[in-house]
Structures are given as structure tokens and as C-alpha cells.
C-alpha positions, -999 to 999 in steps of 0.1 A, spaced: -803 199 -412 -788 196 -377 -777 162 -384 -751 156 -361 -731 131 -387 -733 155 -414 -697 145 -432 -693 176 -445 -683 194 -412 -665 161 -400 -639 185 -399 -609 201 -375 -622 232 -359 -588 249 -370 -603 250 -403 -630 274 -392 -612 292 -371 -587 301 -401 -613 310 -421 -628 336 -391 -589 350 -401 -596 353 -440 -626 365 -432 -617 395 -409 -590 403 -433 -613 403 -467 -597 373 -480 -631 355 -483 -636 361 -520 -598 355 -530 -598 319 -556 -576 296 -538 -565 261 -556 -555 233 -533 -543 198 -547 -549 165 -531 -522 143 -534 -503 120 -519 -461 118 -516 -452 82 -516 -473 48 -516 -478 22 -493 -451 -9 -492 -426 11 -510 -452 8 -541 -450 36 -567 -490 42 -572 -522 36 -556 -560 30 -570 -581 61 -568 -610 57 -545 -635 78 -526 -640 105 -554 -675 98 -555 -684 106 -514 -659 134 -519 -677 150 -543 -716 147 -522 -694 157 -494 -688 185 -511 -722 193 -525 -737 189 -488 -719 218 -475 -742 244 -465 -768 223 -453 -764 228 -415 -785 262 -398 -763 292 -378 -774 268 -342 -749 243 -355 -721 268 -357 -731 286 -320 -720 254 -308 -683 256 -317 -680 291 -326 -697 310 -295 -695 345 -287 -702 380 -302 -666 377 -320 -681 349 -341 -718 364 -348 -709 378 -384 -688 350 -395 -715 322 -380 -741 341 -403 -719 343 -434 -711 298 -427 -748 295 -423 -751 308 -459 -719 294 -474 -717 266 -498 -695 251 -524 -695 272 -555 -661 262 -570 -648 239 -595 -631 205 -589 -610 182 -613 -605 148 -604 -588 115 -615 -616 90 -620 -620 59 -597 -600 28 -606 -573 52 -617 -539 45 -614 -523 71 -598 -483 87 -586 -468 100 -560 -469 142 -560 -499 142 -589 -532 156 -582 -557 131 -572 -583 161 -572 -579 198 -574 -600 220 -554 -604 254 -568 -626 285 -557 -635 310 -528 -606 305 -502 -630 297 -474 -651 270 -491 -622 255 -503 -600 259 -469 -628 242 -452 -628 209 -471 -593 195 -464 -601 172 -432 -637 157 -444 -621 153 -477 -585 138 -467 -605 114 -443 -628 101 -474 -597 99 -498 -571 84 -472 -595 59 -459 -608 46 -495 -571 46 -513 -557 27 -484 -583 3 -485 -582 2 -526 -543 2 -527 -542 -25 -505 -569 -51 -520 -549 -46 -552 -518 -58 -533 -535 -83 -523 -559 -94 -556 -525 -94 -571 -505 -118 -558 -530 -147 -568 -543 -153 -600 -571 -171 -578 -605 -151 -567 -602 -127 -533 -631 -119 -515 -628 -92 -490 -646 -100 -456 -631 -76 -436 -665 -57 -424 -659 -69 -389 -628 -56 -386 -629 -18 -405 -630 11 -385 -666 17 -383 -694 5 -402 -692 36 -430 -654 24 -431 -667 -9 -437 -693 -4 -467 -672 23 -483 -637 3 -478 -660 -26 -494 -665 -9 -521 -625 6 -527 -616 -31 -525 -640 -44 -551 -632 -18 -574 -592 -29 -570 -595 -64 -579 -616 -81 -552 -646 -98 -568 -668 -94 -542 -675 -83 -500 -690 -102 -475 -709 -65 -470 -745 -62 -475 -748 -26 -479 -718 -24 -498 -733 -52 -522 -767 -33 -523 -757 -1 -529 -734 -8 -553 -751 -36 -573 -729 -66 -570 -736 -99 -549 -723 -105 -512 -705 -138 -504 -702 -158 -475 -699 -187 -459 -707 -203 -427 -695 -195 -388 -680 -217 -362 -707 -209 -342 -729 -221 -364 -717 -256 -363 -712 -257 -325 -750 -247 -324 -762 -281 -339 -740 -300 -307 -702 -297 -302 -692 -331 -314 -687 -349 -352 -724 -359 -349 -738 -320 -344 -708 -307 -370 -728 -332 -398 -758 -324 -386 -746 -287 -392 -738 -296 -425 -771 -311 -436 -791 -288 -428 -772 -260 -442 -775 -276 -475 -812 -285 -470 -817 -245 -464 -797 -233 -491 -802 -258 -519 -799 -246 -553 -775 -220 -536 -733 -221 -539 -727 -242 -506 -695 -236 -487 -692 -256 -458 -660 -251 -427 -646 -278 -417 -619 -270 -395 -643 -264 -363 -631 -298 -347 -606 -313 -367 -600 -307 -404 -594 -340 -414 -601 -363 -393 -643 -354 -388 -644 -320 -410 -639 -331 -441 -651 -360 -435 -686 -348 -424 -689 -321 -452 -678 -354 -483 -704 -374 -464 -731 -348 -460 -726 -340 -493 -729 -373 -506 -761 -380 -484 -779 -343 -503 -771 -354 -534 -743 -324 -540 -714 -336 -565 -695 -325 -595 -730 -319 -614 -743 -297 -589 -744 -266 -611 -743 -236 -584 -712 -250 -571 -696 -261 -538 -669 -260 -516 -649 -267 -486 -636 -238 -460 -600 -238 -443 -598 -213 -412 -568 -223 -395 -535 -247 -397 -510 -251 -422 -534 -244 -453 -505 -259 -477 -508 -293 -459 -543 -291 -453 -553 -278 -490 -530 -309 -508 -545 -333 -484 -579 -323 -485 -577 -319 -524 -564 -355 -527 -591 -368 -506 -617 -346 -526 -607 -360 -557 -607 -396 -546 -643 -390 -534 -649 -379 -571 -653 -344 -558 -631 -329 -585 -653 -296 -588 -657 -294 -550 -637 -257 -545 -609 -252 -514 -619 -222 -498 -591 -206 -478 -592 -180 -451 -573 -170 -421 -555 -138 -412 -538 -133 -448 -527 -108 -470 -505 -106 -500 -472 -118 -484 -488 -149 -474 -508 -156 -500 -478 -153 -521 -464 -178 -502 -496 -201 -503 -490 -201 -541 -453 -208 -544 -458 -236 -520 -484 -250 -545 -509 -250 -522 -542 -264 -535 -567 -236 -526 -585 -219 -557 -602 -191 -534 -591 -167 -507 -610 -144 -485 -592 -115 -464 -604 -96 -437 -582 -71 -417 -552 -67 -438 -575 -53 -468 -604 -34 -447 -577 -20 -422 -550 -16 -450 -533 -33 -421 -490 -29 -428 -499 6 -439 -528 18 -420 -528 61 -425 -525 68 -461 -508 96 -471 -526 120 -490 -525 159 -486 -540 188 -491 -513 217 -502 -529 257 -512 -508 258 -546 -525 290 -559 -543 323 -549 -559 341 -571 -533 341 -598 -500 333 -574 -489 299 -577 -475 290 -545 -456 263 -525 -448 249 -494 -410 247 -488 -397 229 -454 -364 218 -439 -378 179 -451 -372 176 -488 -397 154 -495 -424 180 -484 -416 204 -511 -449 212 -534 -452 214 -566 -470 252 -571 -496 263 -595 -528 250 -609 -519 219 -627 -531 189 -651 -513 159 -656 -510 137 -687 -506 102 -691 -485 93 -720 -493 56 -741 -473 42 -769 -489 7 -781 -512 8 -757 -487 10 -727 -480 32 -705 -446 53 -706 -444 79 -686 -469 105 -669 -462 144 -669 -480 168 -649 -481 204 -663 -492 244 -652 -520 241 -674 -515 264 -703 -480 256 -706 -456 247 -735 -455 213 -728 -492 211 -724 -500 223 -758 -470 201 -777 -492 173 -761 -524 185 -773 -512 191 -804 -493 156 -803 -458 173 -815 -422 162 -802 -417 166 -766 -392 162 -740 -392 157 -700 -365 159 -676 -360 136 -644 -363 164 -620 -339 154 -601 -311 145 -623 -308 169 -655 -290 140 -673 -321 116 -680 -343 128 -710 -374 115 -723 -387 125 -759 -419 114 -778 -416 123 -813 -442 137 -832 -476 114 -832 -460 86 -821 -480 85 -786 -517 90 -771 -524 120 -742 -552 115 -723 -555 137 -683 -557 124 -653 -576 151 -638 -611 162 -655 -638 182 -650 -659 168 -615 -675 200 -600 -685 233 -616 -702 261 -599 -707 237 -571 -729 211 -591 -715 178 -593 -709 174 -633 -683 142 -629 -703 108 -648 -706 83 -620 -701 51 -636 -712 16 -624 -686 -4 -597 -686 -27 -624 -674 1 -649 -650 16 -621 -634 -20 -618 -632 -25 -652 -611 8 -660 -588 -2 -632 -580 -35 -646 -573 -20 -678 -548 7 -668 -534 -21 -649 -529 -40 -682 -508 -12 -694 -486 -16 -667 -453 -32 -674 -451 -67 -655 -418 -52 -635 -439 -21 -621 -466 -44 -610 -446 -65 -586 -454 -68 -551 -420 -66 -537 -392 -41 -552 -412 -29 -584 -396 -14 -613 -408 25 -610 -428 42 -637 -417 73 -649 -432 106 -635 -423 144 -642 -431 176 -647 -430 203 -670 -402 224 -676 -421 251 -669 -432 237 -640 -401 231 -631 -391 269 -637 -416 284 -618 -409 254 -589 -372 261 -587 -376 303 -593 -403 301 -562 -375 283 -537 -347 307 -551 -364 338 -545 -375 327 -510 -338 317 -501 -329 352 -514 -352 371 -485 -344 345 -462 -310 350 -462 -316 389 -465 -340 389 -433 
């Protein structure tokens, strides 16, 4: 292929230079399970939206696709010739189980399990973390955002992403979270759902910087895009004094009121959009422009939109650009990817930092609903006790891991199971349905109806409960014992 953007080896070079180690040694064959995850959300949330599964998974499928010159390049010398020959040959030909996109998803559970040769799987962390980190801070952040207006949020944050794949693909996380469209137009087009936009400053100063060229501006926008949703900016002089002035005029003069059926609408950019929004709706309205939309935009995010609403500001649509497309308060999201078995070994990752303690094993998690909310999610070794009582929808008990005194039981058919984690890869072949956006988006909203209203807040949120197994718990806790034994025995 020799395509020098090839995501699949957007990768660390430390990756191929362990696996030159499990390859010397003869570890090449041994089946490795990693887990994705992440340890705690952004703004001291308790979940994030699953994003990026999609790209992962043809990220995945394209590796293998680059010819033994690509390798020479980073891997040179006669030390490297077998290994370059066996990565010239090597693709994916392991299984993966994912959550779906427009999950819901907690801290320490498996966004997507990678299982099969060590090598193949070793190699996939750093393409793979920088689809998944990139797309759930983007996705976890737009539902932030979404959420703290009942009003429509556009995300036009394209200019400002990381990139132009950043901005189609963070496009995309953020429609799926709540957003109702991008100002994107590959995003749009690859994804099937309209663009929006509006108009420039620059646009307006092109028809003559003065009142005249601003109506002049607005007149012939509406002449070009007639039997189109107009949005016209007013705020390129001075709001109210010429803006809105000119757009209630040039609107009047094209024949645009409350019967125009594709809609219009003003644009704020700037100011104090409280004052602006009551004064320009009471104008509006006094004009007889009742239908005419306040469009607001302007460097916000959640915290100010919040405060846009509580000050009963008079703006019925919001676009935001940097703090969704840059996930802007919480830029790196914080997912990892942790080895948890080998072969048949579960195994964990135990540090000085508590929080960095792994769960070990290959593991499933199940989502627990009574009346069609959600209670509490427990991941499992698959096979385990606990696993089956669900399966089997028999009484069942979980633990808060951390404080033996809080129980949780589920009598006997009393709740629904479903896992988080299903089938997305087998043998290498991509086997996961990929829904619609529209579908994606509309799985999202519901698991977020089945959120309590508490656990949905934007600022200190009740937390969902999520555990584990006792049996994961066992094997967790007689891992960490039996290393402290040959520690302190060394």
C-alpha cells in the first residue's frame, strides 16, 4: 500500500520494538486479551458516550496492508530482517467485543476487548487509544453540552479540531451525543445527515463596511438562498442599532415573515446574549416576526449555556465550536489499554497509584434494568457464577468493592440483562452491524432516558452503581496478595 497515512501503523515504534522481544522469545503465537477502558470521566462525570468503534474496527482490518519497504524504514538492520518479513505478512486474525456506539459507558468497564496473537494485538494500542480518546472526548463533551439546554446544539467546531480527520470524525461523535447536526460537510456526507450554517462577518463586510453594504449583504443572501432556512448575523456593526434593523428590514423588503415555511432567523456572535436575545426578541415580535428564530453563538459550552438559560435568555438555538470539537476543559481523554490475560493467565497491573490497579481476566459486563431503568452495571470473568445467575435471571447479589457493607440483590426475574460488550471482530473480519448515525443517536438517547435525572446532572451527579463479580473480585484480590507475598519474600 505504502500509504504514508495508513492509520493502522499511526502507531509508537515501542510497540514494534516489543513485539521484535515476543518474537525472539516465541511468544508470537501466545492469545493475549487487552481491555480498553477508561478510569474516570471528564468533569468529575461518571460515564461517557461510546464513539470511534466503527474506525477502530477498519483500523483494525487494515493492518497488514503495508509491503516489508515500509518496515526497512523504522526497523533497519540485519537484526530486524526476520521479524520485518513475519510484519509484512501479519494481520489481525483475533476476536474483538465492543460496546456499541451511543453506549453509555463507566469508569474501569471494557469499552472493547482485544483478544488474539500477542503481537497483533500488542500492536493496536496507540492507533486504537488515539481513535477512541479522540471520538469519546468529543462525544462525552457534546452531551455535556446538548444537555444543558433543552434547545437545539449545532456543533461548528470544524475550524477549530485538531486536524481535518479530528474534525469529520469528532463531527460525527458529537452528532451521535445529542447535537442535531455539524457545520461539517464530509461529516454530513458520509454520514447521511444535513450540514448547517450560517453566514460570516466577512461576508457582510464584502458588500461595503457600513449599514448600507450590511443590508445589501442581507438582500442578497436571501435572493441566493430563497426557499432555503435563512440565518442572517447581525452583530457585524452594531446588533441593535443597524443589525437587526437591516436583517427586520431586508426581510420585510423579500417578502420573508412568519409564513415563510423553511424558516428564519437572526445570529448573535458576540455581547451580552441575555440582553441582546430579550431585546432583539421584543423587537422581533413587535415587527410581527414571532417565528423569526434567535440564533446564538460565541465561545460557549455547557457552563455558559446553562447560564444563558437560567438567565432566561431568549435564544431557541446554540452553536458551539471549540469547547465540543476540542473537548476543550478536558482535552486527553482517558482511555487505556491494560494486557489482562495470556493465554489462559488472567493478569493485572498493580502500581504504587491505587487508582491504576486493573481489573484481570477476560471479562463481560452486564447492564442491569428494572422498569426500564437502569440500576446498576456488573462486569464479570465471563463464565463465572454471577454471569450465569444473570443469564438464567435468578437472585443475585453485588458487593461495593470497596466497602463490603453495601449489598445489592435482584431477586429472581425481577430485572432485564443485556452486555455491554458483543461480538465486533472474529477471525479478523469485521462481524459488528454498523447501524445508521441516525440509529447510533437514537440508542444513545434512549439509554440516556434510563438514566435517573440525579446521574444526568451537569455539576455533582448522583453516581450509578458499578461492580464486579465476586469472583472477579476473588481472582482480583488473590492476584495482588500473592504478588505482595514474593515481593516481600524477594
Amino acid at each position: 500500500m505504502n500509504n504514508w497515512f495508513n492509520i493502522s501503523y499511526s502507531s509508537d515504534k515501542y510497540q514494534y520494538t516489543m513485539g521484535k522481544s515476543f518474537y525472539d522469545c516465541g511468544m508470537k503465537d501466545k492469545i493475549a486479551t487487552f481491555n480498553l477502558f477508561f478510569r474516570q470521566a471528564p468533569d468529575n462525570n461518571n460515564w461517557a458516550v461510546v464513539s470511534g468503534i466503527q474506525e477502530g474496527l477498519e483500523m483494525i482490518a487494515g493492518l497488514g496492508s503495508e509491503d516489508i519497504s515500509f518496515f526497512e524504514k523504522f526497523l533497519p538492520g540485519d537484526g530486524y530482517r526476520e521479524y520485518r518479513e513475519y510484519l509484512s505478512k501479519m494481520h489481525f486474525t483475533g476476536k474483538v467485543f465492543a460496546a456499541r456506539e451511543g453506549e453509555i459507558i463507566f469508569p474501569r468497564e471494557p469499552v472493547m476487548t482485544i483478544q488474539g496473537p500477542l503481537i497483533e494485538a500488542q500492536v493496536l494500542e496507540t492507533p486504537l487509544l488515539c481513535i477512541m480518546n479522540h471520538q469519546m472526548a468529543v462525544g462525552t463533551k457534546a452531551s455535556r453540552v446538548a444537555r444543558a439546554t433543552s434547545k437545539p446544539v449545532s456543533e461548528f467546531g470544524s475550524r477549530r479540531a485538531h486536524g481535518p480527520w479530528a474534525s469529520v470524525y469528532g463531527g460525527k461523535a458529537a452528532y451521535i451525543a445529542g447535537c442535531v447536526n455539524s457545520s461539517n460537510i464530509i461529516t454530513a456526507v458520509k454520514f447521511g445527515f444535513e450540514s448547517s450554517g450560517t453566514m460570516a462577518h466577512s461576508y457582510v463586510t464584502s458588500f461595503g463596511c457600513s449599514p448600507n453594504g450590511e443590508y445589501e449583504a442581507f438582500v442578497n443572501y436571501i435572493r441566493t438562498h430563497r426557499n432555503e432556512s435563512i440565518t442572517l448575523l447581525i452583530d457585524t456593526f452594531d446588533t441593535l442599532r443597524c443589525g437587526l434593523k437591516n436583517a427586520i428590514r431586508a426581510f420585510r423588503n423579500e417578502g420573508i415573515d412568519d409564513g415563510y415555511a423553511p424558516g428564519y432567523s437572526i445570529r448573535l456572535d458576540s455581547g451580552d446574549l441575555t440582553y441582546l436575545s430579550n431585546k432583539c426578541r421584543e423587537t422581533l415580535d413587535k415587527a410581527g416576526m414571532k417565528n423569526c428564530k434567535i440564533f446564538a453563538t460565541n465561545g460557549l459550552d455547557e457552563y455558559i449555556i446553562s447560564e444563558l438559560e437560567r438567565q432566561g435568555a431568549k435564544i431557541d438555538c446554540y452553536g458551539v465550536g471549540d469547547a465540543i470539537a476540542t473537548s476543550k476543559h478536558n482535552p486527553c481523554f482517558g482511555n487505556v489499554y491494560k494486557l489482562v490475560q495470556l493465554d489462559e493467565e488472567p493478569i493485572l497491573k498493580r502500581t504504587e497509584d491505587k487508582v491504576k490497579l486493573i481489573n484481570p481476566g477476560f471479562q463481560i459486563t452486564y447492564r442491569i434494568t428494572v422498569d426500564n431503568a437502569f440500576k446498576a452495571d456488573v462486569t464479570c470473568i465471563r463464565g463465572d457464577e454471577t454471569e450465569k445467575r444473570i443469564l438464567a435471571g435468578e437472585k443475585f447479589s453485588i458487593r461495593d468493592e470497596y466497602d463490603e457493607t453495601k449489598v445489592t440483590s435482584f431477586d429472581k426475574d425481577s430485572y432485564v440483562s443485556r452486555p455491554i460488550q458483543v461480538p465486533a471482530m472474529d477471525n479478523g473480519e469485521i462481524i459488528m452491524r454498523q447501524p445508521t448515525l441516525k440509529e447510533r443517536r437514537d440508542f444513545y438517547f434512549d439509554n440516556l432516558s434510563r438514566l435517573s435525572p440525579s446521574q444526568k446532572r451537569l455539576i455533582n451527579p448522583h453516581y450509578y452503581k458499578v461492580d464486579i463479580s465476586d469472583q472477579l473480585y476473588d481472582l482480583k484480590m488473590g492476584i495482588i496478595n500473592r504478588l505482595i507475598k514474593e515481593i516481600n519474600e524477594m
